[in-house]
N, C-alpha and C positions, 0 to 999 in steps of 0.2 A: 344959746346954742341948743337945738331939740335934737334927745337921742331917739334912736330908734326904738322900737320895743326889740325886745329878745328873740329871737328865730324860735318857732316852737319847737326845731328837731334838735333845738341844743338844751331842752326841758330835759331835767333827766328820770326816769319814771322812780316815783319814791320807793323807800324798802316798806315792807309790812307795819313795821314799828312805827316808822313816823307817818305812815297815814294815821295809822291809832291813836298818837300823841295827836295828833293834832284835828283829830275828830271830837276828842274830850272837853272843849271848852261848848261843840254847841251844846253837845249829850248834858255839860251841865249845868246850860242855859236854860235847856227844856225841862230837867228831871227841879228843878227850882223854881223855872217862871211857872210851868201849866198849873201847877198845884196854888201857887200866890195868886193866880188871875180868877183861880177856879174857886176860892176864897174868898177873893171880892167882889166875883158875879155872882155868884149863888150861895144862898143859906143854905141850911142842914136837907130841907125834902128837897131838894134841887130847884128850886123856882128863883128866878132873878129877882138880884135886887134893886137893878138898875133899867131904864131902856137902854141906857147907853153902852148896856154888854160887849157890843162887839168890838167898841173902841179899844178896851186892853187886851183883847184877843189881838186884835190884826198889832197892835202894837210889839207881843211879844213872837209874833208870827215873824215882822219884820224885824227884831233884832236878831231872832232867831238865823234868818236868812243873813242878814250884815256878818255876822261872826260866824257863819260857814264860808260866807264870800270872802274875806279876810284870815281866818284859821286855820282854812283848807289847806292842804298838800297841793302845792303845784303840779300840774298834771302836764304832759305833753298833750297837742292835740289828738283825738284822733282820728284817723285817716281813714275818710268816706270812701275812699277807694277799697279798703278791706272790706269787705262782706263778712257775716255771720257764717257762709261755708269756711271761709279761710280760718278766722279767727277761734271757733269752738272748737274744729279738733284739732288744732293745732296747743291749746290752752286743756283740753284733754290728753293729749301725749303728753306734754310735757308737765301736768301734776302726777302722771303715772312712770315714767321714765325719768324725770328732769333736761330730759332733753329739750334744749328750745328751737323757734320756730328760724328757719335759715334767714328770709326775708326781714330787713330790724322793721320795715314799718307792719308788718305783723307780728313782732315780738312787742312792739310798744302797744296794738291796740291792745293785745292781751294784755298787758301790766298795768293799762287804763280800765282796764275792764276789770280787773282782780282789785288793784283800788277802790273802784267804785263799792264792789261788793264789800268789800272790808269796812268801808264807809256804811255803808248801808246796814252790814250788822248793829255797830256800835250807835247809830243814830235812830234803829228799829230799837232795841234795848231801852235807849234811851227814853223811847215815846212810851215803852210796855209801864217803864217803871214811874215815868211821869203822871201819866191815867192811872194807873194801880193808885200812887199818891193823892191824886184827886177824888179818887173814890172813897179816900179818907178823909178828905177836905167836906164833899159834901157826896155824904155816902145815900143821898134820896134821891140822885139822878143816875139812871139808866148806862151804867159803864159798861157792864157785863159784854156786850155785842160791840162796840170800839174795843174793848179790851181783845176780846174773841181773835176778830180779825189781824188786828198788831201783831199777838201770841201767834198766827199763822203763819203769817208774811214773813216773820222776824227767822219762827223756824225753818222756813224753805232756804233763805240767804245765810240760815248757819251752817246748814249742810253744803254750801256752797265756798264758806269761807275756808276750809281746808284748804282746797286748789291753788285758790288766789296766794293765800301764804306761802306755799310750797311753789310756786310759780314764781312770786317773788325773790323767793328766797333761793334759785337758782338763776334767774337772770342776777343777780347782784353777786351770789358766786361767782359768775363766771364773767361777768365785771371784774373783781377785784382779783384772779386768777389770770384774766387774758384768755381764758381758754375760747376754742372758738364753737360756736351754737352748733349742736347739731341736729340734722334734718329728720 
């Protein structure tokens, strides 16, 4: 007997928390493997010691990816139909009010989109302190400018993770309250 898959509008968008828990196994997959791989390709001045370098790269690239794909927070789909008009200010009122958005399939792209980011924090981290550790693995190749960039990226999505949590953290109040969204 074959079941169906799950309807994606009965996915229910996770809380803050367990996107976090459950970001933590790749963050440290990465903050572990890059530094082991970066170890066994390169000596102290940074020069390899193999040709065959990029075989443990893409190795722990893909596991990297396997236990995001399996560890993830299940997400609802979302919905191509929302545009970037509807969903930004509507995910701007509602981290300044807690007011959420009346429409649910742009109440869910937002809480996909605040996920994501919260994702994104902890998996940018992830990669700062992973390269940071590499740098001590083999402190004769050129980190400095990967590191740079990461440290950018990482702080643009931290100022953005406030929203995400507070956004959360008001659709799931008003989940377990009943109360009803408002516009």
């Amino acid at each position: 007997m074959e079941q169906s898959a799950p309807r994606t509008d009965e996915v229910p968008v996770p809380t803050a928390g367990q996107v976090l828990v459950r970001a933590l196994p790749e963050a440290a997959v990465m903050i572990i493997g890059l530094p082991l791989v970066v170890r066994f390709v390169l000596d102290e001045n940074g020069d390899t010691r193999t040709p065959w370098w990029p075989v443990p790269l893409l190795a722990l690239v893909g596991l990297v990816m396997l236990v995001d794909r399996y560890a993830q927070a299940p997400l609802p789909r979302f919905d191509q139909r929302v545009g970037e008009a509807q969903w930004k200010p509507a995910f701007a009122a509602a981290a300044k009010t807690g007011a959420l958005p009346e429409h649910p399939e742009v109440r869910v792209a937002v809480g996909v989109v605040a996920c994501q980011t919260i994702e994104g924090v902890v998996v940018g981290i992830a990669m700062v302190v992973s390269v940071a550790l590499s740098a001590l693995a083999a402190p004769g190749f050129p980190w400095l400018g990967a590191l740079g960039v990461l440290v950018i990226l990482t702080g643009i999505n931290a100022f953005r993770v406030r929203r995400s949590w507070a956004y959360l953290r008001a659709l799931h109040t008003a989940e377990r309250t009943g109360r009803r969204p408002e516009a």
